[in-house]
N, C-alpha and C positions, 0 to 999 in steps of 0.2 A: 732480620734475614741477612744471613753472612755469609761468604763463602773464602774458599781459599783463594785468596789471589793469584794460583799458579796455574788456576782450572779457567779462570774468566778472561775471557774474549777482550782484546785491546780496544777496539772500539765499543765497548761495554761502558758505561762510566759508573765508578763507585762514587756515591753520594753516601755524608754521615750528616745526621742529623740529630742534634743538638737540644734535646728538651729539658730546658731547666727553668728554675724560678729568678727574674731578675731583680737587682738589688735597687734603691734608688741611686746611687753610685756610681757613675760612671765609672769608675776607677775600680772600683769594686768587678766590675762585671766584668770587665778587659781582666780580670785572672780569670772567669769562667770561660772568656772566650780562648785563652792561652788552653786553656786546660782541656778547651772540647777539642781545640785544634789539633792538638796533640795526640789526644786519646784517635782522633778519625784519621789521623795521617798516618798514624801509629796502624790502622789496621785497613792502609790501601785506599785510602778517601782519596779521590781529588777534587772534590764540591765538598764544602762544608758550610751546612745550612743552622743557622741560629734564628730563635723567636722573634719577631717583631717588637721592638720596643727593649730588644738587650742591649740598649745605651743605658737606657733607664725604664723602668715600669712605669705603667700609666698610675694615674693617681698625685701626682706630684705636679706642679707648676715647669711646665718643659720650658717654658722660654731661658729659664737659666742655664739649662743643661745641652742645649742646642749647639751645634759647632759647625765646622764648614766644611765640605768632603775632602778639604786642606787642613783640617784644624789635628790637635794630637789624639784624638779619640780613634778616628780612621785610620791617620798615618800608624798607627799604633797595629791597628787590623793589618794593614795593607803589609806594614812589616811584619807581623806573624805569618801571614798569607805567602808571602818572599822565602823567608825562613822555611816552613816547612814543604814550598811547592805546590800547594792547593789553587782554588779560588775559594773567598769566603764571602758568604751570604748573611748581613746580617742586619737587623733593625735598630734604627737611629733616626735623631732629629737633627732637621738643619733650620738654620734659620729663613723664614722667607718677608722676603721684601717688604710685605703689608703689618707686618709688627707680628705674628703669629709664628710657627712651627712651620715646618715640611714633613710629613712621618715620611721619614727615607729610607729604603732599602738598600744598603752599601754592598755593591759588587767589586772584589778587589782581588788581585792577586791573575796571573799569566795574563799580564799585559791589558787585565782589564783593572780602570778605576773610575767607577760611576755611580749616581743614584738614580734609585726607582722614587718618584714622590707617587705615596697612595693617591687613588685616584678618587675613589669614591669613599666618603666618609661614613662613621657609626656616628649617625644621628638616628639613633635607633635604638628600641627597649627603654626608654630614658635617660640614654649618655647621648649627649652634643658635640661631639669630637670636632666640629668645624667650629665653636667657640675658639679654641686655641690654635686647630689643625688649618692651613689653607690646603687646599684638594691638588692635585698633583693633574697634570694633561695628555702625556704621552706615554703611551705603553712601551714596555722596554724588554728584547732581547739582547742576547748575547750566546758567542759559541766558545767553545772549550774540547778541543780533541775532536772537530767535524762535527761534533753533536751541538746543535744548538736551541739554547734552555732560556724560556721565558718567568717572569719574575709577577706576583701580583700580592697582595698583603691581607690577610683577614676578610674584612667586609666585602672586600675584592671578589669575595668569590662568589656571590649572591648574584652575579651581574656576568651570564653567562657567555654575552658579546663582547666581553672582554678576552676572554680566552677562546672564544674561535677565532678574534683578530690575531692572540699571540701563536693561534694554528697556522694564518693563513702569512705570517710573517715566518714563519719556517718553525717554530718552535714542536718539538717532539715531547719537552721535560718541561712542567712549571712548575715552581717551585714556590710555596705560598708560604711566608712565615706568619706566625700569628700570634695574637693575644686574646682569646676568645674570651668572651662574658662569660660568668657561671648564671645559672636559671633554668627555671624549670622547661625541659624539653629542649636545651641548648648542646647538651653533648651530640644529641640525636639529629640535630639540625645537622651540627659541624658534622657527621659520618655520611650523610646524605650527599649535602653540597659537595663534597670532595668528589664520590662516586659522579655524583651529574657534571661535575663540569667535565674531569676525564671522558664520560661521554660525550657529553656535547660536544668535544673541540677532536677526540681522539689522541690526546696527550695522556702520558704520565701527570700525573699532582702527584707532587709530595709536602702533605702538607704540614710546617714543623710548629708547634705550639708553645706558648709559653706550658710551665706546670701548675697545677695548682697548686696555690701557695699552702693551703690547708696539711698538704702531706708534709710542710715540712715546718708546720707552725709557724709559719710566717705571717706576722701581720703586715696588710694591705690593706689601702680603702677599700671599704666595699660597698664604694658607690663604681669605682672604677673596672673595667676589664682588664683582669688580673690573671687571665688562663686559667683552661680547665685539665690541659692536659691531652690525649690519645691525638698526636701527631700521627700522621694517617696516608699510607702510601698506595695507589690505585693506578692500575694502568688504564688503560682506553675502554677496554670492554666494560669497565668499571668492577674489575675485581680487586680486592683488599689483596695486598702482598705482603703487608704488613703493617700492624697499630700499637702504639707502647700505651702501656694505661696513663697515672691521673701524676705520678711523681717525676722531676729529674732523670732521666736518660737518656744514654746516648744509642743511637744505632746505626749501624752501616749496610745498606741494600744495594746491589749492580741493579742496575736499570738499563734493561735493552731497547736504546730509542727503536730499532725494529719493529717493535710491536704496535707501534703507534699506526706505522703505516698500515699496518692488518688491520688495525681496528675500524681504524678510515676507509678502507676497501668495504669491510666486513658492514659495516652499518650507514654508509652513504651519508653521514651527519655534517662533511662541507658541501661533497658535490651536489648533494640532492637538495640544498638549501631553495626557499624563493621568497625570502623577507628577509 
């Protein structure tokens, strides 16, 4: 969903998002992330949202590829993000204390530089992500242009109190990157969970995915969550505005935090709460 930037409304925020297949590479990835930067700034972005885990793909021993939201992986983002005016959203590992990972969600760029540590782990379908992963504790906002956009990661979304707290902390936009399993009845899970949590919270989700590797012959483990692909954007009522299929692409959607607040009127899902 695109439109001409000379038609949409300033308080409108254009968000691009980013769905590609990551490398093991860190260095590698940082040209995709140059390269999606570009392409979304190129057409009006000023959010630009990348997969979960575009430091590196899961599958690999993270503890080596781990850095610090100081270290040159980010600083790398954060000067892209300078460079061309955006803020960018993207998935990486930090190190944490207990010998393990952090899966970090790096927010950077107009004066923000932060992570999101995932909260809730995929110890689930038969992957143990808290093997390596330590779990993350505080839920994380942030504004941009008076809109402000809340952050959750993958598994994140199953856990629908999490996104009514990032409702009731102001949040209008969440913005979910991912690396989803592939499996039987998993595409169908991820187009669901997205529509319910928009509802339950009365938020935009936009949720951006790794791709499946398969479209582009990529070998990965495939014991690992390696994305399936249909990054997926819903506003509050829970209607699709727009889904890329199973390959690499980019897309760019205006998102009327406005609508959120309709939605919340419209379906009582904070006010009427009583648990």
């Amino acid at each position: 969903m695109t439109s001409d930037p000379t038609m949409r409304e300033a308080s409108v925020p254009r968000i691009g998002l980013c769905q590609l297949t990551a490398a093991e590479d860190p260095e590698t990835n940082l040209k995709l992330i140059r390269e999606g930067v570009t392409a979304a700034a190129g057409e009006g972005a000023r959010i630009v949202v990348f997969p979960e885990a575009a430091m590196a793909r899961f599958g690999i021993p993270l503890g080596p590829v781990a850095q610090p939201l100081d270290g040159p992986w980010a600083s790398t983002v954060a000067g892209l993000a300078e460079e061309h005016g955006v803020v960018v959203v993207a998935g990486m590992f930090t190190p944490s204390p207990d010998g393990r990972v952090s899966n970090t969600l790096l927010v950077t760029g107009a004066g923000h530089h932060f992570g999101y540590d995932k909260i809730h782990l995929y110890d689930a379908f038969g992957f143990a992500e808290s093997d390596t992963v330590a779990p993350g504790a505080a839920p994380a906002t942030f504004e941009v242009d008076g809109t402000t956009f809340g952050v959750a990661t993958c598994y994140d979304i199953r856990f629908p109190e999490l996104f009514r707290k990032l409702a009731d902390d102001g949040a209008d936009i969440v913005l979910v990157p991912t690396s989803w399993g592939a499996g039987e009845g998993k595409r169908e899970q991820w187009e669901v969970l997205v529509r319910a949590r928009a509802l339950d919270s009365g938020c935009w989700v936009l949720g951006c995915g790794q791709a499946d590797p398969a479209t582009t012959s990529t070998p990965v483990n495939p014991k690992a969550p390696t994305g399936i692909g249909y990054s997926t954007v819903s506003d509050g009522f829970g209607r699709v505005h727009t889904q890329l299929g199973a390959g690499p692409e980019l897309v760019v959607v205006d998102v009327d935090p406005a609508v959120s607040g309709k939605a919340r009127a419209a379906t009582g899902v904070l006010a009427n709460r009583r648990l």
